[in-house]
N, C-alpha and C positions, 0 to 999 in steps of 0.2 A: 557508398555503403548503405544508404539509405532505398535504393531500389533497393539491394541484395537482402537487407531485412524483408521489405515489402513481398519478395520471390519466396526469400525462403519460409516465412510464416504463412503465404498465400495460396503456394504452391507445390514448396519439396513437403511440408507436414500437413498431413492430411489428420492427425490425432496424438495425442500425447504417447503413445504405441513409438512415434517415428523419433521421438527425441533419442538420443546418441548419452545423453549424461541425464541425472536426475537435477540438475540445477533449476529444472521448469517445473520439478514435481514434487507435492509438497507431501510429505510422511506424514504430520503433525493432526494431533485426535484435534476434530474440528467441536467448538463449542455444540452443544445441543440443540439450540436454535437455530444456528447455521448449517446444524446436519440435516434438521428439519427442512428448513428452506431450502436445502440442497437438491432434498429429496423431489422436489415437486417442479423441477427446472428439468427443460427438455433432455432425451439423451444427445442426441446429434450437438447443442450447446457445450453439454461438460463434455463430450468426448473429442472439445476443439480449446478445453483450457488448456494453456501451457503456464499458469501462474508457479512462483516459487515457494508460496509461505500463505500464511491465513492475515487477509487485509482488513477485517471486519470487526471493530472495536465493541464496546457495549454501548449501551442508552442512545439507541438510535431513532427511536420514533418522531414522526415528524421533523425529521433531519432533511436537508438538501445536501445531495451529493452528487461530488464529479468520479469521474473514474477514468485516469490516464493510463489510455492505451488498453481499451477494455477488450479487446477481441472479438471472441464470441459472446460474448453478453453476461459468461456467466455469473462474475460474481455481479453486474447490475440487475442480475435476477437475483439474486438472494438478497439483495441490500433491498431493492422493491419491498420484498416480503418483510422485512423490518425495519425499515421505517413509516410504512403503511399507508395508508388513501391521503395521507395528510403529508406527506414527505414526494420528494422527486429525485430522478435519479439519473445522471446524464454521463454519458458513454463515450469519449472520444479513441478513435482509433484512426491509423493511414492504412489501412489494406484494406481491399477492396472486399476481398473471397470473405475474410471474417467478420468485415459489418454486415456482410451478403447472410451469413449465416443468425445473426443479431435481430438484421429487421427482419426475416422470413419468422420467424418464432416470436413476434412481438406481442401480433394478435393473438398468439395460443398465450400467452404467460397470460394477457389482461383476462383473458375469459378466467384462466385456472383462481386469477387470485380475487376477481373481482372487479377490478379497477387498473388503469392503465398510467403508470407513472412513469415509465423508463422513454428516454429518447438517445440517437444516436448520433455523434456528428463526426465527419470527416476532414483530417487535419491533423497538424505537425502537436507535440504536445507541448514543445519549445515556445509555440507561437498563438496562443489561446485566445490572445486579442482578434484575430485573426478570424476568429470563430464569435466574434461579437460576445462571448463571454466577460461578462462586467468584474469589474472592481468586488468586492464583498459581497460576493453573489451566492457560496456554499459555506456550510455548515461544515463539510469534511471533506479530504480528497481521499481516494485510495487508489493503488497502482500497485501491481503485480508482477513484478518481474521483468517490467518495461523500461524504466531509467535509464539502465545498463544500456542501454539500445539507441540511446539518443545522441547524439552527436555532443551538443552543446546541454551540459546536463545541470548547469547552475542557470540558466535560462529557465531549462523546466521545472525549478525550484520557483525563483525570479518570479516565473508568472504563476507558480500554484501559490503562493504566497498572496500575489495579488488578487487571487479571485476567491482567497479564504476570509470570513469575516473576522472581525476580532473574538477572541474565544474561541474559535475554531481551531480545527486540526489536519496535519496532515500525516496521517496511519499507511506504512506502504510496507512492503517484501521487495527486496531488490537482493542481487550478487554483490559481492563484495572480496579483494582478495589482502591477502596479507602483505602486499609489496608491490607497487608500482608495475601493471602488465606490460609487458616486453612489446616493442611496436609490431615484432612477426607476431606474436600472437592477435593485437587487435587489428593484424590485415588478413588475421585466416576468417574466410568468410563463415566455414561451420563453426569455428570456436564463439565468434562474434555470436551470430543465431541462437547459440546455444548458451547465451547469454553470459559466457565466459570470455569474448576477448573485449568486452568493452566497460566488465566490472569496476570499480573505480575501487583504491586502494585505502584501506580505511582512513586516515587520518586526513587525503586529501578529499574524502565525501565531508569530514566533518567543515572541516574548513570552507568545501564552497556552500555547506548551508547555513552556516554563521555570514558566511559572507552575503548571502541570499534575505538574511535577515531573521532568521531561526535560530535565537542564540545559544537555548541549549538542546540539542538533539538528544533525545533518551531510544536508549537502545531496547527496546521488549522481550527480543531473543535471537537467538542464532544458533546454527548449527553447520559443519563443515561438510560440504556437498564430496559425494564417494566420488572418484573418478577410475572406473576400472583397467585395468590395466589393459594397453593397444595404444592404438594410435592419438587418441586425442589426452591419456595420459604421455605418454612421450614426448607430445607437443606444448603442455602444460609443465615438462620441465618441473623444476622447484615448486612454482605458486601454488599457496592453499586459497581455494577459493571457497565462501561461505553464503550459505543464503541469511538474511538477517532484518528483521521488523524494527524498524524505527517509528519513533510519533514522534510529529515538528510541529510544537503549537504558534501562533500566531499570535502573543500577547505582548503589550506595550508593558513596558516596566522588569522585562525579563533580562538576566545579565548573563554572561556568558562562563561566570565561574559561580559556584552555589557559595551562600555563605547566609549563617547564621546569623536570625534577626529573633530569637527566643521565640518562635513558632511553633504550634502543634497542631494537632489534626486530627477528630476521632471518626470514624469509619461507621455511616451509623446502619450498616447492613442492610440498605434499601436498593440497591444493585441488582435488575432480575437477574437468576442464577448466580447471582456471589452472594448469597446471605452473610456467610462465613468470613468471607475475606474478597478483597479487591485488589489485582497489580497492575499500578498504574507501569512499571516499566522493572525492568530485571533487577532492579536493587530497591524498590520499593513496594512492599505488601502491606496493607492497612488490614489488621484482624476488626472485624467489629466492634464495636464497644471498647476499643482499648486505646488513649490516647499516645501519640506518639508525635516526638518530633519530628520537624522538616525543614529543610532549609528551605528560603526566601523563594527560589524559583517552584519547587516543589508547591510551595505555598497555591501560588498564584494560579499554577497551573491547574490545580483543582479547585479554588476559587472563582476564577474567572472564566472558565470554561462550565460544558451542559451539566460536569460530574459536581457543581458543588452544591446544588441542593441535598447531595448525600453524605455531606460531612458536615460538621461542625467547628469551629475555627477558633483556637486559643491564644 
């Protein structure tokens, strides 16, 4: 299965034009800064994203970042742009055609932005060791709609885990479907490509990233992918499948159920672009200036990670 990805992201799609379902393409108004940085990233690049969702959290400067399964470059061109001369940004992908496309535009990105942070490496994202990628070596991981794609996917947990520092995060968009995919759907080789037969079924993603060491997975958002009516609705049968942003942080002390330790939190509105309000994850918004409880993981999470210089802690 693992050529047959390699083929068909290298070969059958020449541009997000060729995908069959919108599961690679993302609806979602992109933040302002990201629209910006979007803006100034090659055409031939975005017009070789097949990401699912927006993988690009806030307060990125001087950040070190991986990006599993990056393609065409695009979003480690935008993440360049904000984290800035001071931050780095590293791209692994297995096909050949879309790192081809990554390094040929490396030299135009350094000139446009000034400086040259991004690199690219070739390799499994299951096996990062592999890539002489160290132990606590990023600041954040992000992945787009790749996961789904990997064979052994609590591996690629496993090792993004290991190569995130403590504090750290891992911010990703992957598929995901309501019930365990049927074995003919993840032996269809387009469903698979299209990021639909190798989705993993909610409750068992959660489970292998607790198992992986991510005790609690927060959900950011989600939305149910259209599948139009034809042939690859027919073949999907019953399953709803959804595209869906997760954050898995990395922090010792973190427990697997939330529970109340008389905790609170006030939001002190220094967030670029969230003056107003900040959400760390779909059931959690912090208004400014307004204290608010949180349970223990909550706590920590914004504590111990880059966002707690913007809160305050009761």
């Amino acid at each position: 299965m693992e050529a047959g990805v390699r083929d068909y992201y290298g070969k059958t799609l020449k541009s997000g034009a060729d995908l069959k379902t919108d599961a690679c393409c993302s609806p979602s108004a992109l933040p302002r800064p990201v629209r910006e940085a979007l803006s100034n990233v090659h055409d031939e690049v975005v017009s070789r994203y097949y990401g699912c969702g927006l993988t690009i959290p806030n307060e990125l400067s001087g950040l070190s970042v991986l990006d599993l399964g990056s393609g065409s470059g695009r979003d480690c061109y935008i993440l360049s742009q904000l984290v800035g001369a001071a931050g780095r940004v590293t791209g692994v992908d297995m096909t050949d055609e879309q790192l081809e496309v990554a390094e040929r535009h490396r030299d135009h990105h350094a000139r446009a932005f000034g400086y040259g942070n991004v690199d690219f490496l070739k390799g499994d994202i299951s096996k990062l060791e592999a890539l002489g990628l160290k132990d606590s070596s990023y600041d954040l991981i992000v992945s787009n709609c790749v996961i789904n794609l990997a064979r052994d996917k609590e591996a690629v947990l496993r090792q993004a885990r290991r190569v995130l520092k403590e504090g750290g995060e891992m911010y990703f968009s992957d598929v995901y479907a309501d019930r365990r995919v049927p074995e003919e759907l993840k032996n269809d080789p387009v469903l698979y490509g299209e990021c639909l037969g190798g989705a993993l079924y909610w409750n068992d993603f959660l489970t292998l990233a607790k198992r992986a060491g991510f005790a609690d997975p927060r959900l950011v958002e989600s939305r149910p992918l259209a599948l139009d009516a034809g042939p690859i609705r027919e073949r999907a049968g019953h399953v709803v499948f959804y595209s869906a942003t997760y954050r898995l942080f990395k922090l010792e002390g973190l427990e697997t159920a939330c529970e109340d330790y008389g905790q609170a939190v006030r939001y002190k509105g220094t967030i670029a672009d969230d003056p107003r309000e900040f959400d760390l994850d779909g059931h959690h918004r912090f208004e400014a200036g307004r204290i608010k409880t949180v349970c223990g993981n909550t706590a920590l999470m914004l504590e111990k990670s880059r966002l707690g210089r913007h809160f305050d802690f009761f």
